[in-house]
N, C-alpha and C positions, 0 to 999 in steps of 0.2 A: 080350197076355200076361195069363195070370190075375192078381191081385195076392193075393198070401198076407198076412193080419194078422200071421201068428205069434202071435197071441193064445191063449195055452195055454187048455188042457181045462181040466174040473174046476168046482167051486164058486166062485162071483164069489171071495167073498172069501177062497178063498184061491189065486189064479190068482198073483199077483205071488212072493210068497211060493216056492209052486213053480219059478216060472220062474225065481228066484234063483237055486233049489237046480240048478236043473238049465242054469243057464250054466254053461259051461266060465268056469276062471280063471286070470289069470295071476299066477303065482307072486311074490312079494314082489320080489326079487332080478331076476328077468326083467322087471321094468316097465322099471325104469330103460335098457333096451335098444329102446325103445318110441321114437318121437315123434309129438305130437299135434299139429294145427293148428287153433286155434281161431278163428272171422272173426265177431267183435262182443264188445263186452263191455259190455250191458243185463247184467239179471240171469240170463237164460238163460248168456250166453258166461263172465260174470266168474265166477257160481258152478262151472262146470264149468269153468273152467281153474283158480281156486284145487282144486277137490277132487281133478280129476286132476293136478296137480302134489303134492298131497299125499300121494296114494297112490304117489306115486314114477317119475309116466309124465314125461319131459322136452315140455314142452309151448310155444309158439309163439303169441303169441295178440294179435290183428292188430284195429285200432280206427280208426276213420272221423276221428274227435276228435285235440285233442290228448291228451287225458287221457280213460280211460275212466271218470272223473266224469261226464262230459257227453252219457256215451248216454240217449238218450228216456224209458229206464227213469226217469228222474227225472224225470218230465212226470208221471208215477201221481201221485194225488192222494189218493183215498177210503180204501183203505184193501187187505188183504188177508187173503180168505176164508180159515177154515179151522173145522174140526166138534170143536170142542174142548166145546162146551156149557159155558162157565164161567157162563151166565144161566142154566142148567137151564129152561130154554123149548123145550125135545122137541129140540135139532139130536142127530146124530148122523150117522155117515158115511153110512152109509147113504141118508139125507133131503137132507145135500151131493149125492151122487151121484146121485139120483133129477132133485133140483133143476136141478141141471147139465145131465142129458139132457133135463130138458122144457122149459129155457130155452132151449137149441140148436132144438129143434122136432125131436127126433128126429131128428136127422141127425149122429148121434156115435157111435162105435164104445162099447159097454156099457165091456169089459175096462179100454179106457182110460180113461175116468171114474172107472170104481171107484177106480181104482189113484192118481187124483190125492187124489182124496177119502182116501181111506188115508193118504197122504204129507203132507197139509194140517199135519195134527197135530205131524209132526216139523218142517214148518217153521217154527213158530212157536215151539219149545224151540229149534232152532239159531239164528234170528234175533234172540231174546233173549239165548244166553251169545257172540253177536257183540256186543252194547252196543245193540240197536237200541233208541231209545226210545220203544217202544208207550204210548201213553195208558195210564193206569191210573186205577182208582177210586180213592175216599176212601181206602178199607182197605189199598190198593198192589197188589191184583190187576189184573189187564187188562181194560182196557176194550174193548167188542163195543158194536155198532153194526148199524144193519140198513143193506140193499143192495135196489136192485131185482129182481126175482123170488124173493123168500123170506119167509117168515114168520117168520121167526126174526132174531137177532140174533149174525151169529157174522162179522163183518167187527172185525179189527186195523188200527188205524189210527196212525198219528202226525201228529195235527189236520190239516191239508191236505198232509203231505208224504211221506207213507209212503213213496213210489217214491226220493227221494231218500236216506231214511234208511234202506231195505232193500238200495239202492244202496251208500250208503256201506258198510255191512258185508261188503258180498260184496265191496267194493273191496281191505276192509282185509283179508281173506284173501286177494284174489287177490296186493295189494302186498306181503305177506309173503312168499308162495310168489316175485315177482320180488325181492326182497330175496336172497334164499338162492340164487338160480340156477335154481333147479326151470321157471320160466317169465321166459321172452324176449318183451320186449313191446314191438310196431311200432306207434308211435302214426302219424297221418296217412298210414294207407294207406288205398288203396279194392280190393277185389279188382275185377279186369276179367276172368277165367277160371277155372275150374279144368282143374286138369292130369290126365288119365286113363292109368294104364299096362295091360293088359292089361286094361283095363274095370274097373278100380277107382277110387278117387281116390286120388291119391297127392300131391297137393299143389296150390298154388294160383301167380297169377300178381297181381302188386298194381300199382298205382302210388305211387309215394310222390307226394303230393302237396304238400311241398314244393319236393322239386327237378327234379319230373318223370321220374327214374328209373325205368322199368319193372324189376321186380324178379320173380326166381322163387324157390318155397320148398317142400320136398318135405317128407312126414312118411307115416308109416304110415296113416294115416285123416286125416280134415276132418271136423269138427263148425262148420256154418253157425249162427250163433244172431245174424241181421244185423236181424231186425225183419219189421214189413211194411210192405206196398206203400200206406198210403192218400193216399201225396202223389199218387196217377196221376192223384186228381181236382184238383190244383191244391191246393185251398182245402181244407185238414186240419186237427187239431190237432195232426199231426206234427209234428215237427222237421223244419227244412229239410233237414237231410241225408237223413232215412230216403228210401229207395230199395227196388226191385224188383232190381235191379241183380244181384249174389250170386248168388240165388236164380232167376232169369233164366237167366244167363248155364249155370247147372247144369241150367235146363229143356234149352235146348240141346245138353245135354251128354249129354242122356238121363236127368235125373231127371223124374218124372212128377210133374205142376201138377195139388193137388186146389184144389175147390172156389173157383178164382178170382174169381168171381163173386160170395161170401158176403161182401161188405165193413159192419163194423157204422157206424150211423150214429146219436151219441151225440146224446142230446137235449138234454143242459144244457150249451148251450155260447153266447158273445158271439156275438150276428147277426152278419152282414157288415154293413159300414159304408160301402166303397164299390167302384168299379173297378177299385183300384191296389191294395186289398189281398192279400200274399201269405200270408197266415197267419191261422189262427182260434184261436180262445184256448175251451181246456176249463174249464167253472165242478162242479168235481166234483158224481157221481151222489149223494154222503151230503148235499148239500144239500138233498135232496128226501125227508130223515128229518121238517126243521122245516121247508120249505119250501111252500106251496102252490100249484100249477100252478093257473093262473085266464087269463080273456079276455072282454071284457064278453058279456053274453047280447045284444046288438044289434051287428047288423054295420054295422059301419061309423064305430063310436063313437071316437071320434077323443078326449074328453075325458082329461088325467090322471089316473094311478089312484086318486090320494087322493079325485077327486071324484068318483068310480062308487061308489056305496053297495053296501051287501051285496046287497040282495033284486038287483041288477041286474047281480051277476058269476057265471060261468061255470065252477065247480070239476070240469071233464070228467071229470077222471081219477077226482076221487073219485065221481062224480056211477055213471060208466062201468065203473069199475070198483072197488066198495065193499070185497071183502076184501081188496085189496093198496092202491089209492086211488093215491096220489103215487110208490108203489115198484114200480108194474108195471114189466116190461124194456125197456131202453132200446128192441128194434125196436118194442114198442105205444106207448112214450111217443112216440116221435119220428113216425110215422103219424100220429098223435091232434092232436100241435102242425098237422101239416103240413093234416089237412083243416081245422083251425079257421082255420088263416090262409085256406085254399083257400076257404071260406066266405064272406070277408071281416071275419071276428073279429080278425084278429091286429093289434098294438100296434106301436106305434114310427114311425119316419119312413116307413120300407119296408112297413110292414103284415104282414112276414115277423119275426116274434117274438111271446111269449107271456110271461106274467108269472110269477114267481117269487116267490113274499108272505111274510116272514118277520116281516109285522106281528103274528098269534095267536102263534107262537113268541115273541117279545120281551115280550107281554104276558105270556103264562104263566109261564115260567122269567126274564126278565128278560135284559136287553143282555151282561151281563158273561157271562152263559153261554154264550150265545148265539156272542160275542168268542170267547169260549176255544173252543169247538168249530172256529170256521170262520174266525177271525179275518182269516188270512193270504189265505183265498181273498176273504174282505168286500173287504180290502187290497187284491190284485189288480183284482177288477172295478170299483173306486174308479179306480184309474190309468188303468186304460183307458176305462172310460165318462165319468168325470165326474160321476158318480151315485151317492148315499150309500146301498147296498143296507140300510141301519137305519134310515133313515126313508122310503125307496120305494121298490117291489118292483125286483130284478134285471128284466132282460129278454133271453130266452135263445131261442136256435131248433136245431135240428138240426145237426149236421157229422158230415165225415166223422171218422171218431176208430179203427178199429182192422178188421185186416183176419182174419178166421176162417179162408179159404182160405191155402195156403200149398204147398210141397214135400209131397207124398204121405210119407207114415214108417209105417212098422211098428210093431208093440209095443216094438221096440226102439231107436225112433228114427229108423232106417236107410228111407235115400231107395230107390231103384228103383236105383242105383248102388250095388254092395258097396263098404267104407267111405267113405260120403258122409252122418255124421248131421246132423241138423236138428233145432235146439232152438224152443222158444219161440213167440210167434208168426212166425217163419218156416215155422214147420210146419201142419198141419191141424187137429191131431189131437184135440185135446179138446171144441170148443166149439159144433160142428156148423155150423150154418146162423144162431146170437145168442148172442154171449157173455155169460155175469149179469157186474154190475159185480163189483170187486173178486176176479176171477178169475184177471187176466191175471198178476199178480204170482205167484199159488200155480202158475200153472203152469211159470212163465220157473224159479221158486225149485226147484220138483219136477223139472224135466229134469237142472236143472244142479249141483243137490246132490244127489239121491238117484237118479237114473235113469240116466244116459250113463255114469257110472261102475262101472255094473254091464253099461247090456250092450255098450259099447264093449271092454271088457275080454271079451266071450265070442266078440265079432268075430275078434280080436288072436291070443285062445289059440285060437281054432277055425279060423283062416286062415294056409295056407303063404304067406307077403310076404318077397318077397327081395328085396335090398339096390338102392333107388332113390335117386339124387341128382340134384341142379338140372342134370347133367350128361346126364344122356336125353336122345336124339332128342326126345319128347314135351313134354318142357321149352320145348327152341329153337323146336319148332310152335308154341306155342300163344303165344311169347312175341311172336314173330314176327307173329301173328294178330291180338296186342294191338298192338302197333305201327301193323298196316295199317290199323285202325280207328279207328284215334286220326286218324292221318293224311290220313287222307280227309275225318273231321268238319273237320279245318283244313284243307281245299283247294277247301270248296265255297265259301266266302266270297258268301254271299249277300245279302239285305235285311231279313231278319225274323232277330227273335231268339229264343234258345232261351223266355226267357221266352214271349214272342207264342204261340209253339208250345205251351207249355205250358197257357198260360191256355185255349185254343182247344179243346186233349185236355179236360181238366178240366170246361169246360163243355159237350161233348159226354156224358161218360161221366157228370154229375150229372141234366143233363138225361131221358137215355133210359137209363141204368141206375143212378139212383140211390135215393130211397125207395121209388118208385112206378112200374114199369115195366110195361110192354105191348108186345104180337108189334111192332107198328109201329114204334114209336119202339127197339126191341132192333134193330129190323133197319135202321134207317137209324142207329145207332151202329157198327155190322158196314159200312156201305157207307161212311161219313164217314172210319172212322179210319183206312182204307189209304189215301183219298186226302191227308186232314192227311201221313200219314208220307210218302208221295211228295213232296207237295211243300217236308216237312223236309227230306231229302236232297237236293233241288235248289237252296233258296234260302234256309238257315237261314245265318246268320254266325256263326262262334266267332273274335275275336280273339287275339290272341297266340299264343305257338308251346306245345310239348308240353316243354319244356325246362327251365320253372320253372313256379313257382304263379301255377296258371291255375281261378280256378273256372270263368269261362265253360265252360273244355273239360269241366270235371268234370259241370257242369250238363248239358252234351248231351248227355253219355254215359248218361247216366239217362234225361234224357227222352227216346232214341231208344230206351230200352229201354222205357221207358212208351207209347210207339208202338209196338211189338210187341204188347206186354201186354194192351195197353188192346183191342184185336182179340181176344184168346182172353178176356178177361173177358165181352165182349158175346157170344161162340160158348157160353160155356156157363152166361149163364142164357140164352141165349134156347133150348138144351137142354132144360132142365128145366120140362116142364108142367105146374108148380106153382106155390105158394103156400107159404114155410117163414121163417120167422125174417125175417131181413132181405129174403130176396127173396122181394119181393112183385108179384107179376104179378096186374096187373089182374082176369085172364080167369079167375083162380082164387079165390074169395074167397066167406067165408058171406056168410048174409043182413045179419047187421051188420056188415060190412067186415073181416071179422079175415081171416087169413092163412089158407088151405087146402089141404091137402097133398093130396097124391097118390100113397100107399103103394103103390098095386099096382104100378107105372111105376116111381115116381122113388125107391123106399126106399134110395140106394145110396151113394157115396161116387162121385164123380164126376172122374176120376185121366185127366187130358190129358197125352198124350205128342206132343212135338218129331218132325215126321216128312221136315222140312228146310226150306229156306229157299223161300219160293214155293207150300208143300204145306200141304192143309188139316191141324189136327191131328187125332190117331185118339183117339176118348171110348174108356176104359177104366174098367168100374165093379164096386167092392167094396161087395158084399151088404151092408145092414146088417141082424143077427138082432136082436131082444129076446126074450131068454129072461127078464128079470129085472124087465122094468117094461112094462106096457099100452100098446101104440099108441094115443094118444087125441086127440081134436083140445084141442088145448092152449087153456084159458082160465085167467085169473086174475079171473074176477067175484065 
């Protein structure tokens, strides 16, 4: 099927604008006849259930957690972009929106970039009269900070915790609007389904995961804002819970899976330390403002860093790349760590890290400033290393850390499904193929305060929906569906655990589709993970029953969906006969190892559709034009 953007006509900047003017709307008085369902609450789900309960829609809005405190969205650290220019050092939207498309590598719809870059500016006036406490200067203005891939200085920060304090404000509007009635809030469920009526979404299907109860919930539209996928490779800096799951479950359902393949892979993050670890810890991208990236220039030098003198260390990035230095984007920083280790440069027990030097920063500005910028993350990498990052360099290597593929959406949000939107990064849409730091925030904040409530509302007034309840045939299907699949993960009672399965996916899919990929090792992740998933369903073990609080069961249910997934991730890059952002295939690449595209082939939006169980899936692809910025091969030297 074709895929339409709905990306209106007309001059970039004033495309959003129009497209306001010319949604349909529903009348003040007619919301409150409405129900919404929302499934997560990061900052994408929580801003858009407090704004649409504001505007008067009855809304439903469904959390993983016990509290939607605890979504991921509190794991942001650095900070959050937006083209305010308060350092008058040239930003403007415009230079956001340019920025954004060349850090993706061209692989992002124009319209929607603009339109974030536009919205930046209101987020940071609504996230201040919510109490957020942005850093500020001497004088009491706000403080900006630079980020990878920019030249300028336009990142909002609050010292290491931004995500949690732009979290808390969209909490304390969503908890108002549950205060007043306007929104019904289901903590500890997980959705296992969505429910379709005439090919629409009309509601979803959950488990509560306290007492096991399969639950159904019907509403006029679903708005997904559940995260992404990068625990598929095991070792992330997600949160244990995030999941594909949701988002999964709707490919199934007929929404169409862009870009799964585009997963970013952060540079500043704690090595692995050993076997048994299940979790990687993010040391934020603003550390690499005072920080310098270094690795001895002799491989193999095994000595401490204090005793490597100057003339005999390795500053690559500055050395590699002199107009950006330590802030290129996270896909070149993290390449750049990996061939010095691939070298025999790298530092530590493992030889897989790289040094982080915050010795010339504490010289120049002194400790205490130093403290006050990064303090709490100093703090952190103290407790888990054992290592005084103020008197010897951090030591940080590559993870997985955020996923750019997600649900295909339209200009208006909307999946391949009429009312099925997708917020946040559960969606595609903004970041292409490398998301710049401090991005992810501006877009979770733009979906769910200023976007979904304009055109979920043009959905509503411009669709006949007649009166659905948990009472449909389509209901007891699908509920009934979730049942059987619950019950079958407890019937296979085998010898390997979900974890074993897990770790096994995970080192597959880092292996042969993760920095550094090629045709060989893509195609022997495509031949491995049907047989790992075969022999999940044979011989995995889930104890206990579906009746109370089971995480085992919870866990398999994800990672048989990560056995899916992790199959169409390796189909479509091993599609794409390029070189772009994160995926980087060997067989494509300049004279100096950078990443190289493939415009005449691959310029497109790359939208996989579910075509049953057993069936390869069908590549489906949206054109990408540039009318407004130069195809170029992207350098920061």
């Amino acid at each position: 099927m074709p895929l339409d953007s709905k990306a209106p006509g007309g001059p970039l900047e004033e495309k959003w604008d129009r497209h306001r003017f010319e949604l349909k709307l529903v009348n003040p008085a007619n919301k409150r006849k409405y129900e919404i369902i929302v499934v997560g609450t990061g900052l994408a789900g929580a801003s858009a259930s407090a704004t649409l309960a504001e505007l008067g829609y009855h809304v439903k809005t469904f959390c993983i957690q016990d509290t939607p405190r605890r979504a991921h969205s509190i794991a942001a650290q650095g900070g959050i972009n937006a083209a305010k220019n308060y350092q008058g050092d040239g930003d403007s939207i415009r230079r956001l929106f340019y920025d954004t498309i060349k850090g993706g590598d061209f692989r992002s719809r124009e319209a929607n970039v603009y339109r974030l870059a536009q919205i930046s500016v209101d987020i940071i006036d609504q996230c201040v009269a919510q109490g957020v406490p942005f850093a500020r200067e001497y004088g009491g203005l706000l403080a900006n900070r630079s980020f990878g891939g920019a030249q300028v200085s336009r990142t909002f920060y609050a010292r290491g915790q931004t995500g949690q304090q732009l979290l808390l404000g969209a909490y304390s509007a969503l908890m108002r609007q549950v205060g007043i009635g306007q929104v019904r809030m289901f903590p500890r469920r997980e959705m296992l389904d969505l429910v379709l009526v005439d090919g629409r979404a009309r509601g979803i299907v959950v488990r509560n995961l306290i007492t096991g109860e399969i639950e159904s919930h019907s509403a006029h539209a679903v708005v997904l804002a559940t995260g992404g996928y990068g625990n598929a490779y095991f070792l992330s800096t997600n949160g244990m819970s995030s999941n594909v799951s949701a988002i999964w479950r709707a490919y199934k359902r007929g929404a169409f899976f862009a870009h799964p393949s585009f997963i970013q892979i952060h540079p500043t993050c704690i090595p692995v330390h050993g076997d048994y670890q299940s979790k990687l810890t993010l040391m934020s991208e603003s550390l690499r403002n005072d920080g310098r990236v270094w690795v001895p220039k002799k491989a193999g030098d095994q000595r401490p860093a204090e005793q490597i003198p100057e003339s005999e260390r390795d500053y690559y990035l500055e050395e590699k790349y002199p107009s950006f230095g330590n802030l290129v984007p996270r896909d070149v920083a993290s390449r750049n760590a990996k061939q010095q280790c691939d070298q025999g440069k790298g530092v530590g027990p493992t030889g897989y890290a790289v040094y982080l030097d915050f010795q010339d920063a504490i010289k120049r500005d002194g400790e205490a400033v130093i403290r006050k910028k990064y303090g709490n993350l100093f703090q952190m990498y103290e407790r888990i290393t054992d290592d005084n990052p103020y008197q010897s360099p951090m030591m940080i290597y590559p993870a997985i850390h955020y996923a750019m593929g997600g649900l295909w959406v339209d200009y208006n949000l909307m999946s391949t499904i009429p009312g099925l939107f997708v917020l946040g990064e559960a969606n595609f849409s903004d970041h292409g193929a490398n998301r710049l730091g401090a991005s992810a925030l501006m877009q979770g904040l733009a979906d769910g305060y200023f976007i979904i409530p304009y055109t979920i509302g043009g959905y509503l007034a411009g669709t006949p929906l007649g009166p659905v309840d948990e009472g449909h045939r389509a209901f007891g299907e699908t509920v009934k569906a979730a049942k059987d699949a619950t019950d079958r993960l407890l019937s296979i009672k085998g010898r390997r655990t979900v974890h074993d399965f897990h770790r096994e996916l995970g080192h597959i899919l880092w292996e042969y589709c993760g920095m550094s990929r090629n045709e060989a090792g893509m195609r022997k992740a495509k031949e491995r993970i049907p047989e790992l998933r075969e022999a999940f369903w044979k011989d995995v073990t889930v104890p206990g029953t579906s009746a109370d609080f089971n995480q085992s069961l919870e866990r398999a249910g994800r990672v048989a969906d990560f056995l899916e997934f992790g199959e169409l991730l390796a189909e479509d890059a091993l599609s794409r006969k390029e070189s772009c952002g994160c995926h980087f295939n060997e067989a494509y690449q300049t004279p100096d190892h950078e990443a190289l595209r493939n415009d005449e082939e691959c310029c497109y939006v790359a939208a996989w559709e579910f075509t049953g169980k057993g069936k390869a899936p069908a590549l489906h692809k949206e054109p990408l034009t540039f009318e407004n910025v130069k195809l170029t091969q992207r350098s920061y030297k």
